[in-house]
N, C-alpha and C positions, 0 to 999 in steps of 0.2 A: 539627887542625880548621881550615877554609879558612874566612875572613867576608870577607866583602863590604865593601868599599868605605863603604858606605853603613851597617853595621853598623859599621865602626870609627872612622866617623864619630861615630855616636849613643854608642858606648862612651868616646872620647875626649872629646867635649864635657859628657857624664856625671861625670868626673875632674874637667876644668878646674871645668864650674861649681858643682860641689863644694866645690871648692880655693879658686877665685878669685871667686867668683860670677857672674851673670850680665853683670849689665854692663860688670864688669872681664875679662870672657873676650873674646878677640878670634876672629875666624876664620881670622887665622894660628895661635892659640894652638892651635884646636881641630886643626889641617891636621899642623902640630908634632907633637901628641900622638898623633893618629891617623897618622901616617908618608908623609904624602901632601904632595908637594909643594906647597910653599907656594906662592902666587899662581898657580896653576896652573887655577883651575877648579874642578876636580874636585869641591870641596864645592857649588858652585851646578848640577850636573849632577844632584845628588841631591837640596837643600834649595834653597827660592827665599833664606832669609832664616835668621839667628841665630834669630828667632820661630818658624820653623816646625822648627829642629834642637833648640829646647827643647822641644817641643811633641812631637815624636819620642824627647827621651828620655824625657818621663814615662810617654808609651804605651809604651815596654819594659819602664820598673820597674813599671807597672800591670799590665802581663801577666804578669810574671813572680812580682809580689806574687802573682796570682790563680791559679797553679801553684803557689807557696808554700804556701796556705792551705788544702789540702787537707784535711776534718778529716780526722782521727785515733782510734782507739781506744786511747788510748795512758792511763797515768795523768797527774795532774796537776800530779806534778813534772817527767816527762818534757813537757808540756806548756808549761810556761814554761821550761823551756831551749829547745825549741823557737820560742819566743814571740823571746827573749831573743836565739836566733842571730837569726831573722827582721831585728830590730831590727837589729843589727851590721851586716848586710848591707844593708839599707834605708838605711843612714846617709848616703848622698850622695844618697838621694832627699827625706828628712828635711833635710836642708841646705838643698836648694834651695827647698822650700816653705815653712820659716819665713825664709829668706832672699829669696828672688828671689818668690815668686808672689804675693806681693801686689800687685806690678805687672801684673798678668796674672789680674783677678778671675776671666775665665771657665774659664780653664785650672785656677785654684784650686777654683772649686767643680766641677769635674769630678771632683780630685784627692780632693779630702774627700768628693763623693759615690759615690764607689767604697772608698776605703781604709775608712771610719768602719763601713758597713752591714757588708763583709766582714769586716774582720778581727774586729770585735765580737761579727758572728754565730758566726764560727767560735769562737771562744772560748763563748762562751751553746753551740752546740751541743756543744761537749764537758764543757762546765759540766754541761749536762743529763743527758751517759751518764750521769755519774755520781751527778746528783741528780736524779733525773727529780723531784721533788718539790717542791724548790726553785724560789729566780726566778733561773732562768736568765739570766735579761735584767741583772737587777740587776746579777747575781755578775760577770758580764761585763764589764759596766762597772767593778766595784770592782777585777778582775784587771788588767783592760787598759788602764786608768789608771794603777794602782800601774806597770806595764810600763813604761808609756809614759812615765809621768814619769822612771822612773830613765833608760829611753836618752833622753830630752831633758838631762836635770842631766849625762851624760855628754858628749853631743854640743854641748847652747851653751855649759855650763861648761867641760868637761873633766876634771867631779871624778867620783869614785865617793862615793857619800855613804860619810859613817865608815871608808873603805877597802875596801867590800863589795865584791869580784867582783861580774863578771855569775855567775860560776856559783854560786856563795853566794845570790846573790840570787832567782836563777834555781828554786836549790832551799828556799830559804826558802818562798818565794810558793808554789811549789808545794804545800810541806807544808804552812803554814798552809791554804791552802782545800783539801785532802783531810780536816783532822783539821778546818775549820767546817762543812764539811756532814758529816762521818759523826757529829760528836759532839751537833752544834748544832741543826742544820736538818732531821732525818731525817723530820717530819711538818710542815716548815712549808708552805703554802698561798698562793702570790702572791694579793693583792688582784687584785679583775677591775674594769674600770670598767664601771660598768651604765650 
């Protein structure tokens, strides 16, 4: 597969500010990584600025999250392993936004107002195949939380809590909310705000 210039650009400086972060990445670093002669140019033929080549990689991992997030009719241990690769993969996008986008509020709430609505609803809508009954919404949150905290504890710590796998984990959380909504929630009723 042939990428462009301008793709291995965005792939390379995706690495670096992963690795190095933002402000410690250089645009020789990124010319380095992506194979592209250094002082040469070539990066400002495609980006004015380091700002606008961050700004291009979060629009790839955001489009690529939103091809990710396809739901599924799948069950809901097959569902957080899925949840579980997602996270894996996302990891150098997760880097740079508790690391680097704080300096960069606008880029950040762009980033949270696409990742939080999607990936939550995705999860509430497969919450729901399976419990149409249930709060969906809630459950969502209680999955995608539990998710999220273990790939952060992985990713700023470096630990696995207790030694757990992600795929331990992955099939824990799943089994746990298959066996609370078939055992627990089968006639429960979300409150509605009147």
């Amino acid at each position: 597969m042939h990428f462009s210039a301008r793709d291995k650009i965005i792939h390379a400086a995706r690495v670096c500010f992963a690795e190095k972060g933002y402000a410690s990445t250089s645009i020789v670093d990124i010319e380095e990584a992506a194979g592209l002669a250094v002082g040469s140019g070539a990066t400002y033929r495609h980006f004015k600025s380091k700002e606008e080549i961050l700004e291009a990689v979060v629009n790839a991992a955001l489009a690529q999250l939103d091809e990710d997030l396809e739901p599924a009719n799948t069950s809901m241990v097959d569902s957080a392993h899925q949840g579980v690769d997602l996270l894996r993969r996302d990891q150098d996008l997760l880097r740079v936004l508790f690391r680097d986008l704080g300096a960069f509020p606008e880029l950040r709430r762009r980033v949270l107002d696409r990742m939080m609505p999607s990936t939550f609803g995705v999860v509430a809508e497969r919450t729901g195949m399976v419990s149409p009954n249930g709060d969906a919404e809630a459950l969502a949150v209680v999955i995608g939380g539990a998710m999220f905290n273990y790939g952060v504890m992985e990713l700023v710590l470096g630990v696995q809590p207790l030694g757990v796998s992600q795929e331990r984990f992955a099939h824990a959380l799943g089994r746990m909310v298959e066996l609370l909504i078939a055992d627990e929630w089968p006639d429960y009723q979300p409150e509605t705000n009147q």
